[in-house]
N, C-alpha and C positions, 0 to 999 in steps of 0.2 A: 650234313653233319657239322661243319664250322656255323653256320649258323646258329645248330643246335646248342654248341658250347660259346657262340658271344653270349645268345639269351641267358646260359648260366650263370656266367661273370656274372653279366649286368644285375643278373636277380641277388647271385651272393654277395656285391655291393650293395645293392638297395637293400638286403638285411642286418647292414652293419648300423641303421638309422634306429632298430632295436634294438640290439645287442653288439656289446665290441668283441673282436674275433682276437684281441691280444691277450696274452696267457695268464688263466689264474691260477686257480686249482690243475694240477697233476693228471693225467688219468691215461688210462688204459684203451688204446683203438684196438677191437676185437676185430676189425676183418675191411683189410687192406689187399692190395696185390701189385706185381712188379713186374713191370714192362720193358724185357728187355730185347726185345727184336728189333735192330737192327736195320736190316736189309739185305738181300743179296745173300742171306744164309747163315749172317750174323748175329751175335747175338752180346748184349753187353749188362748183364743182370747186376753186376757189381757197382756198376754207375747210377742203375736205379734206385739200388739199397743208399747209397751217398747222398741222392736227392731226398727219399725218403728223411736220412736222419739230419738234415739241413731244415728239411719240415718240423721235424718231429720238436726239433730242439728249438725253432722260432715258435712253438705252437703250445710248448710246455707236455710234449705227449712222451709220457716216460717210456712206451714200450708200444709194439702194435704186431698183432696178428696177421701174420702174410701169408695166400692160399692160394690155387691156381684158380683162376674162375672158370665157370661149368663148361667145358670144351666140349665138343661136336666129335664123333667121331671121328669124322675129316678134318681133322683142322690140322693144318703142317706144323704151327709153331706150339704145340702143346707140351706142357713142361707139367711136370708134380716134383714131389718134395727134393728129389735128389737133385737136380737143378735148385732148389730154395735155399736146402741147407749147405749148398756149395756158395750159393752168395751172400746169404748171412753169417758167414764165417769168423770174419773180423769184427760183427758185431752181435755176439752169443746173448747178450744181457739185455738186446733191444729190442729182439725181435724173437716171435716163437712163430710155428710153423703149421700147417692146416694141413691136409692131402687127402686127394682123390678124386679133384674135379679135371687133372691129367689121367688118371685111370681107372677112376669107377664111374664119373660121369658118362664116360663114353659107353660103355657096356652099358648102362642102366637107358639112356638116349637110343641105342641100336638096338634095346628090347624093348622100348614103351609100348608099342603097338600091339604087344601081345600080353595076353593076362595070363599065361603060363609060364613056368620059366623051368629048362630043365635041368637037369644035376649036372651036367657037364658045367655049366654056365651058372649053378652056383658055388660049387666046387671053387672055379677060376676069380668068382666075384671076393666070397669070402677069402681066397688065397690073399687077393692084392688087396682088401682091406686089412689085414692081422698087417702084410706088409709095408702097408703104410705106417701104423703106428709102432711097428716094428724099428722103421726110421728114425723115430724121437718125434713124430706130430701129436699135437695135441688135440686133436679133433678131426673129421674128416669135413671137408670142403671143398670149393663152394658146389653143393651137390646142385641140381636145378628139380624141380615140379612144375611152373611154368614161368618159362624165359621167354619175354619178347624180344623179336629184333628191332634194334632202332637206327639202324644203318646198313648198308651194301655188304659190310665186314662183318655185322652183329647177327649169329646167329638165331632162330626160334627154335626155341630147344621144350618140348613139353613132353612129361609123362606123368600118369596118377600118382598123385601122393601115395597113395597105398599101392604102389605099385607091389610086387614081390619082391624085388632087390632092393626097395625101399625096405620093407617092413623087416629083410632081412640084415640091412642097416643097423637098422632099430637093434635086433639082437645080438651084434656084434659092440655094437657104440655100448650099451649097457653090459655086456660080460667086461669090455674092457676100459668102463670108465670114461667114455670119450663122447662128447657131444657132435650133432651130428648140423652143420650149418649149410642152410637151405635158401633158394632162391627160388620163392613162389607170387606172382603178380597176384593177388586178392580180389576174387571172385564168387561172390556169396550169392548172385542172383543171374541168370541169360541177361544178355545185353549185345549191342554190337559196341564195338570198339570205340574210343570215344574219338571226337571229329578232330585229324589233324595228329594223332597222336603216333601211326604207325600206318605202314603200308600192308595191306592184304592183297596176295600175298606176300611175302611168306607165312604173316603172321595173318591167325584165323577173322572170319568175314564177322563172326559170333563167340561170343567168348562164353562159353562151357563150367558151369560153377563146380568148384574147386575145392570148396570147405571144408565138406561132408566127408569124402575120400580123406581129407588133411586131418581132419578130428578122427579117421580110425588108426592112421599113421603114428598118432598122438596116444592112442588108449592101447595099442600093438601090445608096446611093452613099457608099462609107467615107470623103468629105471633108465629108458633110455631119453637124454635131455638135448631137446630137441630146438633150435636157435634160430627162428623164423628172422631174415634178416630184410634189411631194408624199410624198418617201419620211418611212415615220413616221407616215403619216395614213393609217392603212389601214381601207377600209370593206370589203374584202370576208375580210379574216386569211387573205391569200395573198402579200400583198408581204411575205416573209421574207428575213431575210439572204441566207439558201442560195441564194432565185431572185435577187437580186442583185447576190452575187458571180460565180452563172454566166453573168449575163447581160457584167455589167462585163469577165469574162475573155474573154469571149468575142466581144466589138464595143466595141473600143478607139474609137468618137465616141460613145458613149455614156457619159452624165454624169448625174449626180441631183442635187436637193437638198431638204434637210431641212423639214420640216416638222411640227408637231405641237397637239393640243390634246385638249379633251376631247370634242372633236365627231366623235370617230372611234371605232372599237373598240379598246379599252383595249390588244390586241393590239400584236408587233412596233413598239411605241416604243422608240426608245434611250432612253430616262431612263425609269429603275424608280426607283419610289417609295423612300425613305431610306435609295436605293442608289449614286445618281448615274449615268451615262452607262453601259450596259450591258457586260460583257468581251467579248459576240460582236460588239456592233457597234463598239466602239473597233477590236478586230485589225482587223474587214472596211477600217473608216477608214486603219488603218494599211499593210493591207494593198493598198489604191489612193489614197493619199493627192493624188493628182491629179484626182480624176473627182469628189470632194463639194462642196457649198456650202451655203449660205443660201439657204431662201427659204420666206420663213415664210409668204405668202397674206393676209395681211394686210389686209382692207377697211378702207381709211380714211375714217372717214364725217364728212362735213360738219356740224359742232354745228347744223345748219337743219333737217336731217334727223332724225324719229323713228325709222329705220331702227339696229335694232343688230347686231354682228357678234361674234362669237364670238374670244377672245383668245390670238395663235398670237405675237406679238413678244416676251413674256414668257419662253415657252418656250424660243425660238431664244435669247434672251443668256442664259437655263440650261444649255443645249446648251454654247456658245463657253465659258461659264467652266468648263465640264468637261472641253475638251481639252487638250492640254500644248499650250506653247507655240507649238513648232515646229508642230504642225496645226493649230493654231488660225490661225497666219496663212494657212497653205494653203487650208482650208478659207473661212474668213470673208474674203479679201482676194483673195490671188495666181491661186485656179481662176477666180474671177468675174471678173477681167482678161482673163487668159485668153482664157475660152473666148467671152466677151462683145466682145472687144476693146478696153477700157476705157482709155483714156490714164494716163497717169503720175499726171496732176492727181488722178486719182480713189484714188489711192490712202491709206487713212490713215493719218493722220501718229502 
């Protein structure tokens, strides 16, 4: 895994030969997370949100989205919103909140296996989703469809997009307005895994296409708006413009947003090397300038913490100072209001 993340570095240095990563335009990170563990049973969430807004504010990022990421049933240190908004407290105006990848991921993961799901267990499912947005979140998050592991610690977490607790998502996130942010690796054809990129196992020998199930996810219920994240970070070099643009034509509550680093296959990044933001994904951007945003994934790890993360905030204000004006606010501001619901206040000045 350290090697994993020098290669980052080194890549997100040798992307500043494109683009400068110092601050222009303003804009909105939809979907960050905060690492407050510790050790020993500790935990220091509050330190993470201080490093966060030490970034935020050397990076020009007015506000960012913080969620638990998709947790494993077992996982000992799993946190959702009432840990979130105990540590974003002192800072109400920078930070909004995501939930459910502490307590509906894990139900939706301990049911994948089965294509039934019965009343007790949606009963309990939709309880804890009303109650997450009950909380004050503005979306639920980060749900998983297929999570690779990429280390000893990183779980593989897979279930059908259309699962039932998915599509019952779907009908929750649309009665109450809330989009629903997703972490699915892009898989449009059989393949085995690509060379070097993950161990099997845990993660599978053959990688199982993905789409079709994601595209009824998608037509479920067209009021639910649905945040396919991570485009840019591709581990399997199947998430291409071409499957994005037909995806985007084709199921108007569907939304992405950017992400990138060197912890991915070098593939399908907009920013080429000492080229700046690529011509097929500017058109694609142009071409739906309402469905992109921010959201670099960002682990903000508490200075108590030996735990390190690989560097995606860098990239994303490479990204912004590549766009023209007029998209750059779209992209970094105006869709994350939007499609989040976000007040006026949050807007930057």
């Amino acid at each position: 895994m350290v090697g994993r993340w020098v290669f980052a570095v080194a890549l997100t240095m040798a992307m500043a030969g494109a683009a400068r990563a110092e601050p222009g335009a303003a804009y909105i990170d939809a979907h960050a997370h905060l690492f407050g563990d510790v050790g020993r049973g500790e935990t220091d969430y509050p330190g993470a949100v201080e490093l966060a807004v030490r970034t935020m504010d050397a990076l020009g990022i007015r506000k960012t989205l913080v969620m638990p990421p998709p947790f494993a049933p077992s996982h000992p240190q799993s946190y959702d919103v009432e840990t979130l908004n105990r540590a974003i407290a002192k800072h109400p105006d920078r930070f909004a909140v995501l939930g459910g990848g502490g307590t509906l991921n894990p139900m939706l993961a301990a049911a994948a296996g089965s294509t039934t799901v019965d009343d007790a267990l949606k009963a309990r499912f939709t309880e804890a989703a009303h109650a997450v947005l009950d909380q004050g979140a503005v979306g639920f998050g980060e749900m998983m469809a297929e999570h690779f592991s990429m280390g000893p610690d990183h779980p593989y977490l897979s279930a059908p997009a259309d699962h039932p607790l998915l599509l019952l998502l779907a009908d929750i996130a649309a009665l109450r307005d809330a989009p629903i942010d997703i972490h699915m690796e892009a898989i449009e054809h059989e393949a085995g895994p690509p060379e070097g990129r993950y161990r099997s196992p845990p993660n599978p020998s053959r990688l199982t296409p993905n789409i079709e199930a994601f595209e009824r996810l998608l037509a479920h219920n067209p009021k639910a708006r649905i945040v396919w994240a991570h485009l840019g970070w591709d581990n399997t070099g199947q998430r291409t413009p071409d499957l994005t643009r037909r995806l985007l034509a084709k199921h108007p509550n569907l939304y992405v947003h950017f992400k990138m680093g060197g912890d991915s296959l070098p593939v399908n990044q907009p920013l080429v090397k000492g080229q700046g933001l690529g011509a097929e994904w500017l058109e694609l951007i142009k071409e739906f300038p309402d469905r992109f945003m921010i959201g670099s994934d960002q682990f903000f790890v508490t200075p108590r913490a030996q735990k390190r993360f690989p560097q995606h905030t860098k990239p994303m204000r490479m990204l912004m100072n590549q766009l023209p004006p007029d998209l750059a606010r779209r992209v970094g501001v105006e869709n994350v209001r939007r499609v989040y619901t976000l007040g006026d206040e949050d807007a930057p000045s």
